[in-house]
C-alpha positions as CSV (number, residue, x, y, z in Angstrom):
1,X,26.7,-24.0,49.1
2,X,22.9,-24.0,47.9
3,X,21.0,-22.0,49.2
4,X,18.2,-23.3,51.2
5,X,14.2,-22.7,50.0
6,X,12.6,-20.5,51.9
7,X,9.2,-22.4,52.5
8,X,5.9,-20.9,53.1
9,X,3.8,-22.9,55.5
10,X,1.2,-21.4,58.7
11,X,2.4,-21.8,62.1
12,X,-0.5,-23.9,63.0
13,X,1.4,-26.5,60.4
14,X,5.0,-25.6,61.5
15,X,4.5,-25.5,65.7
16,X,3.1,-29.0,64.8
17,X,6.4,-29.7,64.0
18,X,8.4,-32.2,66.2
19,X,10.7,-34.4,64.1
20,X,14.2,-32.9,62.7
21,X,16.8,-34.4,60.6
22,X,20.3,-33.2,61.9
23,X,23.1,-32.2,59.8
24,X,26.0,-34.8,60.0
25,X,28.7,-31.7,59.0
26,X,29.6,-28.6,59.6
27,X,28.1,-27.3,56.6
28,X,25.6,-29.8,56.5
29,X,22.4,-28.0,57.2
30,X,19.6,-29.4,59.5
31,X,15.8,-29.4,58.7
32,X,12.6,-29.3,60.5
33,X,10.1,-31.7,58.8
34,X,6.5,-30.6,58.9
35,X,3.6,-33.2,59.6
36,X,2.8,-32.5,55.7
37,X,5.8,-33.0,54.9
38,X,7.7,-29.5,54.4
39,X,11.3,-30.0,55.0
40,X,12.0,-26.9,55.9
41,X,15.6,-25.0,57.0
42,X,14.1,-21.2,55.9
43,X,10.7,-20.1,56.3
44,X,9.1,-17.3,54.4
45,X,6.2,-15.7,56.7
46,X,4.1,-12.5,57.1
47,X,1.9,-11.6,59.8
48,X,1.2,-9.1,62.5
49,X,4.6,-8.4,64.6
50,X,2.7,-8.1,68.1
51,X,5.7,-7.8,70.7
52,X,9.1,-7.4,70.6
53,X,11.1,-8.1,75.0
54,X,14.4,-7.8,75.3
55,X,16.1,-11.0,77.3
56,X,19.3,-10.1,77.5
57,X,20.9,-6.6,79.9
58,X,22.7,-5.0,76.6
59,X,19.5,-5.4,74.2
60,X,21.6,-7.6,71.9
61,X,19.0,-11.0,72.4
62,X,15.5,-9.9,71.5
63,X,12.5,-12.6,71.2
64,X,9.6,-11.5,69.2
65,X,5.9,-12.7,68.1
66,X,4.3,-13.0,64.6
67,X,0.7,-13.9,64.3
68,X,-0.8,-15.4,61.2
69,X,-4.2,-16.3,61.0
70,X,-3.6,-20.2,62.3
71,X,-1.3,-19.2,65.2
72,X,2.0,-17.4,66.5
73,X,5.6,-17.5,65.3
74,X,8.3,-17.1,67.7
75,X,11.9,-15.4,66.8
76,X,14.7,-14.7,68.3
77,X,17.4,-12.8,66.9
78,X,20.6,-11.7,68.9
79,X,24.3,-10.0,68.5
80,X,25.1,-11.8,65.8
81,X,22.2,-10.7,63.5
82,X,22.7,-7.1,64.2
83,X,20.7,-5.7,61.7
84,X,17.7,-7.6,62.0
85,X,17.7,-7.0,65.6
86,X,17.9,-3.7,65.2
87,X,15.3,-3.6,63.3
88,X,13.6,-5.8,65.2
89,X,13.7,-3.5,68.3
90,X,12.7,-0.1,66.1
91,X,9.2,-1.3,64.3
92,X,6.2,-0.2,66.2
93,X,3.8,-2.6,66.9
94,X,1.5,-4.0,66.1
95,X,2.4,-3.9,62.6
96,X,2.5,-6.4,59.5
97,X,5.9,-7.6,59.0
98,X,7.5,-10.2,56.4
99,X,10.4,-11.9,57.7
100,X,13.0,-14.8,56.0
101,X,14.5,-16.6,58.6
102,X,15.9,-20.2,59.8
103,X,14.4,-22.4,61.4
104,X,15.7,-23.2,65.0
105,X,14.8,-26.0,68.0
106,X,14.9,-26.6,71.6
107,X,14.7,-29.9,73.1
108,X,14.1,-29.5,76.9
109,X,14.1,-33.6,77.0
110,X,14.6,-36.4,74.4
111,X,11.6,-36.7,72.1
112,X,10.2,-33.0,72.7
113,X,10.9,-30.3,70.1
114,X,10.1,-27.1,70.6
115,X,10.4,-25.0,66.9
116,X,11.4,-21.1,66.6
117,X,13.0,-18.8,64.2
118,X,16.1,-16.8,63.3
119,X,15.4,-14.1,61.4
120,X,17.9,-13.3,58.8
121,X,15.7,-10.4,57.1
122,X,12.5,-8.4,57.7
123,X,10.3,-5.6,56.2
124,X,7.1,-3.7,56.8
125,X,4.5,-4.7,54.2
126,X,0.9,-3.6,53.6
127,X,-2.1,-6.0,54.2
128,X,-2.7,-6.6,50.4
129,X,0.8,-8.4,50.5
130,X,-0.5,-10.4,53.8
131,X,-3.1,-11.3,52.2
132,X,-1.6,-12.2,49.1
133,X,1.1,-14.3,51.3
134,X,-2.2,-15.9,53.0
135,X,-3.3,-16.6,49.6
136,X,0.0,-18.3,48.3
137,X,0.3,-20.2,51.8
138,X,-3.3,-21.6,51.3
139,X,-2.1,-23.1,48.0
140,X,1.0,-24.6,49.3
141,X,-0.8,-26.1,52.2
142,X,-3.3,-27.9,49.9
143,X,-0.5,-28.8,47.8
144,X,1.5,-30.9,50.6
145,X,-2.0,-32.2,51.7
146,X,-2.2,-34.0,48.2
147,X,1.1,-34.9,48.4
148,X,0.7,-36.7,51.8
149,X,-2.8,-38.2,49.9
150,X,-1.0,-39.7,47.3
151,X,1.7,-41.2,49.8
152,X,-1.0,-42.8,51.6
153,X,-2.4,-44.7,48.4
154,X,1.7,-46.7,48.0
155,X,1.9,-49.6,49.5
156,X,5.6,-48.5,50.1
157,X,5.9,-44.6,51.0
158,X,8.6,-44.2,48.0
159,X,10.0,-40.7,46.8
160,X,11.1,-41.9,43.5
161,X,6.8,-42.3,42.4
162,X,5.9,-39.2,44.1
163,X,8.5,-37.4,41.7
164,X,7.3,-39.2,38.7
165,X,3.9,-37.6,39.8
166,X,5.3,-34.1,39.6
167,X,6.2,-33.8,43.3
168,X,9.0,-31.4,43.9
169,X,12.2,-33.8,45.2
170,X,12.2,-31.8,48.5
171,X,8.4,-32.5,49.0
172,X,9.0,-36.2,48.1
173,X,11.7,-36.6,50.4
174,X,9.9,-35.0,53.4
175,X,6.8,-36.7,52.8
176,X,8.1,-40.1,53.2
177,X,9.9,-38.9,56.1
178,X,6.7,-37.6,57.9
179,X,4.6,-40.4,56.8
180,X,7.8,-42.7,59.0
181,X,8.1,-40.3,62.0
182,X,4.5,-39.0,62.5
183,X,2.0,-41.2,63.9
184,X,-1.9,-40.7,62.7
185,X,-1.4,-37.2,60.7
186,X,-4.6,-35.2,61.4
187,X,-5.1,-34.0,57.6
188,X,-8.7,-32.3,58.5
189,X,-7.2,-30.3,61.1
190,X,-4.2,-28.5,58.0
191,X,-8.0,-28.3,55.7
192,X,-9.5,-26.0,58.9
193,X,-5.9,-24.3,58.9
194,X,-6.6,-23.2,55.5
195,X,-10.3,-22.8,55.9
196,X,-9.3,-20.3,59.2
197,X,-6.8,-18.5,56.8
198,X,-8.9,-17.7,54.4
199,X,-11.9,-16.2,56.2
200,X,-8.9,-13.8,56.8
201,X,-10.0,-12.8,53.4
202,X,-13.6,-14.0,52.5
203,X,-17.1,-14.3,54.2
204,X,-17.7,-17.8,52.4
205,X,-18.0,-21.0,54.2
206,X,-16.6,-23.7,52.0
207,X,-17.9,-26.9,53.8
208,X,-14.8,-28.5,54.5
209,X,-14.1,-32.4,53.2
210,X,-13.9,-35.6,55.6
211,X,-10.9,-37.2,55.4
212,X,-10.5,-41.1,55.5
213,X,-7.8,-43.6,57.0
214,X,-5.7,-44.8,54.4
215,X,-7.2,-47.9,54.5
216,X,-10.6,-47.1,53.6
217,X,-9.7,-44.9,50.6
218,X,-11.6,-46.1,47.6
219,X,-11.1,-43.0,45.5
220,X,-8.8,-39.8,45.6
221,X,-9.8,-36.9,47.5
222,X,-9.8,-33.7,46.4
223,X,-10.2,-30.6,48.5
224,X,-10.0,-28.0,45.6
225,X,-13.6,-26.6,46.7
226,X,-11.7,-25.6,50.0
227,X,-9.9,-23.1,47.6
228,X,-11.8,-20.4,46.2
229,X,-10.0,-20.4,43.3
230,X,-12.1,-17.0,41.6
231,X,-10.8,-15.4,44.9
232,X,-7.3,-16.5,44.0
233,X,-7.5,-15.6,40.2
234,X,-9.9,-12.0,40.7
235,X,-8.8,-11.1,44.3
236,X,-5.1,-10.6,44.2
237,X,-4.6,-10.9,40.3
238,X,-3.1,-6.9,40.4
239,X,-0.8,-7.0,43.6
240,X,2.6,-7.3,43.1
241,X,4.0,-10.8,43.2
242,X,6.3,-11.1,46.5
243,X,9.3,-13.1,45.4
244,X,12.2,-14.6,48.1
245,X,14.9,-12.9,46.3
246,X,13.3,-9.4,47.0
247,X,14.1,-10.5,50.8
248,X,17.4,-12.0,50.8
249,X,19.8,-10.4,52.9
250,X,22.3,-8.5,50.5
251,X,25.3,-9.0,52.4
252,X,25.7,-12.8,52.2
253,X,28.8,-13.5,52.5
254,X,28.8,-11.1,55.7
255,X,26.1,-13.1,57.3
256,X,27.8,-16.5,56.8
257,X,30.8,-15.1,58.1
258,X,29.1,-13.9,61.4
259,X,27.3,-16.9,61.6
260,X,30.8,-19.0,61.4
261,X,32.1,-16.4,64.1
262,X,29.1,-17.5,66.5
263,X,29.6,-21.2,65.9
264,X,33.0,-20.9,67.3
265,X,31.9,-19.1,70.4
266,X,29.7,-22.0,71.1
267,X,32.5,-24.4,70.7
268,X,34.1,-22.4,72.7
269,X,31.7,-21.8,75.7
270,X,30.8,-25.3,75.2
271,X,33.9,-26.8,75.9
272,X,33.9,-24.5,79.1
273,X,31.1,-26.1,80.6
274,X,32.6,-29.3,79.8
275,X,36.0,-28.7,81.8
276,X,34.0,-27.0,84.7
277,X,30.3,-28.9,85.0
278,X,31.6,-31.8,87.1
279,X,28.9,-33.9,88.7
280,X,26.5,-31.1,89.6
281,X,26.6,-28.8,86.6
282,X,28.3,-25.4,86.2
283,X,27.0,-22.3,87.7
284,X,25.7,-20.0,84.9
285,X,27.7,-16.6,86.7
286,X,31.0,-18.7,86.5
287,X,30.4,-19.8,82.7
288,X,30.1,-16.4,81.9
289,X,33.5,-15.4,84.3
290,X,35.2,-17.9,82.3
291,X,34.0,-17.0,79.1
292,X,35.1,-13.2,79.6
293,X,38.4,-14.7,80.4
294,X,38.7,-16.4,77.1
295,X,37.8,-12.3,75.3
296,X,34.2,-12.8,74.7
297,X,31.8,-10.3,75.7
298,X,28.6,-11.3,78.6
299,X,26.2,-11.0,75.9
300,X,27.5,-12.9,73.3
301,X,27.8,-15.6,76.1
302,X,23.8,-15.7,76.7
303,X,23.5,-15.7,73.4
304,X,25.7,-19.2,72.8
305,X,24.4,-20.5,76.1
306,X,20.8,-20.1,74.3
307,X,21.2,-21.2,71.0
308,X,23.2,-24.4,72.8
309,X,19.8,-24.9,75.1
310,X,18.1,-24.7,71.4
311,X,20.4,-27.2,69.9
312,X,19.8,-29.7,72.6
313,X,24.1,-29.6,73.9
314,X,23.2,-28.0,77.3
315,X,20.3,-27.6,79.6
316,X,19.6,-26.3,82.6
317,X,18.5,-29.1,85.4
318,X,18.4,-26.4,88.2
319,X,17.5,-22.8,87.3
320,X,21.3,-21.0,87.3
321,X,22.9,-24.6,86.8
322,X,24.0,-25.8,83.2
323,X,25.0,-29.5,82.1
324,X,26.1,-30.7,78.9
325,X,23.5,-33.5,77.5
């Protein structure tokens, strides 16, 4: 299978985030599609790691925070990602961390998303790459913010012209799906978003452009002079380029493997709760009694029970008390 881009996008753009396209497979992977448009299944992001808690007795389930100059990241990382817990729970913070993960969700109720991430690898980095990553995230932001601007201009949101105007055919294809699914896109407030970013880096205030509704666009808009594109050029021209590949996780085939592992625990805890909900739910102590009958270890258990809450399967209409959705 492909793999998946890792995108780099703020997370003032991707906790905006509430519309997801579900995989219809096993294999089929899902996405989370930004209000510009990213459709996104990996993330690429660097920021400050500010706090790393433990949520689960054995240490296995950590949640963490990453803060980038537009907002805060949250990850989680458990059993099954042993390393990157691991390494989660050794890094002293506050430090700057860069981090590939996937992208994960948790719907509490129909029509709410709320977006985290899994993260598959991380490293300590210096601020020079931060701020190059700032830099390179600025750009891609302005990018989908174009994109989005030229969608606006079709009388029919169609991927096919945005391709034929150099559009990447991921861009294309998220763009008209955000366009569809998100009502009244804010495009000023991703222009502060990059504005915010990069007085990370620069004293300047770039006065930022208006945006009109579609309907009163006479012209295009351009928002170049919301770049400071000597800065990009002079600024970073001698740091060394930070490329996804110098983050993948070097033992592939072991992480897909573990990842299969876990899916099966969650079938397997799922169909549990199934066979013992009834009409009131199933106590959370005598999931996990059950689960331990069936060989699988109490943490592991929190872990599935979580990442089902995530995936929308189960929630939890009285605190201890879990139903299937």
């Amino acid at each position: 299978m492909k793999r998946e881009t890792a995108w780099r996008l703020f997370a003032g753009e991707y906790n905006d985030s509430t519309v997801e396209i579900k995989g219809d497979g096993e294999m089929t992977p899902s996405y989370i599609v930004t209000p510009l448009g990213a459709k996104v299944n990996r993330v690429f992001i660097i920021g400050v790691l500010t706090d790393v808690e433990n949520i689960s007795e054995g240490g296995d389930l950590v949640r963490a925070h990453v803060s980038d100059p537009t907002g805060v990241f949250t990850l989680y990382s458990g059993s099954y990602q042993k390393q990157t817990t691991e390494a989660l729970s050794k890094i002293e913070v506050p430090t700057f961390v860069a981090i590939v993960g996937k992208v994960r969700t948790y719907s509490p109720e129909e029509g709410t998303i709320y977006v985290s991430v899994r993260p598959e690898k991380i490293m300590e980095v210096n601020a020079d790459i931060r701020d190059k990553w700032i830099i390179e995230t600025c750009k891609n932001t302005k990018d989908r913010i174009e994109a989005i601007l030229e969608a606006m201009k079709m009388d029919e949101k169609n991927e096919f012209e945005l391709r034929k105007l150099g559009f990447s055919k991921e861009l294309s294809e998220g763009i008209v799906f955000a366009l569809k699914n998100y009502n009244n896109i804010d495009l000023n407030k991703y222009v502060k978003i990059i504005q915010e970013a990069l007085q990370y880096l620069t004293s300047s205030k770039e006065t930022l452009p208006v945006f009109k509704k579609e309907e009163e666009e006479k012209v295009p808009i351009k928002i170049e002079d919301t770049i400071d594109e000597k800065l990009l050029i002079e600024k970073f021209e001698d740091l060394p380029e930070e490329k996804e590949q110098d983050f993948d996780i070097k033992s592939e085939e072991k992480n897909e493997e573990s990842e299969s592992k876990f899916e099966e625990i969650e079938d397997i805890v799922l169909e549990i709760i199934k066979k013992i909900e009834g009409d009131d739910g199933a106590p959370w102590d005598v999931i996990t009694e059950n689960c331990e009958k069936e060989g699988l270890n109490k943490d592991s258990v929190e872990e599935a029970l979580t990442s089902l809450m995530d995936k929308g399967l189960i929630y939890e209409p009285v605190l201890g008390t879990i139903k299937t959705t």
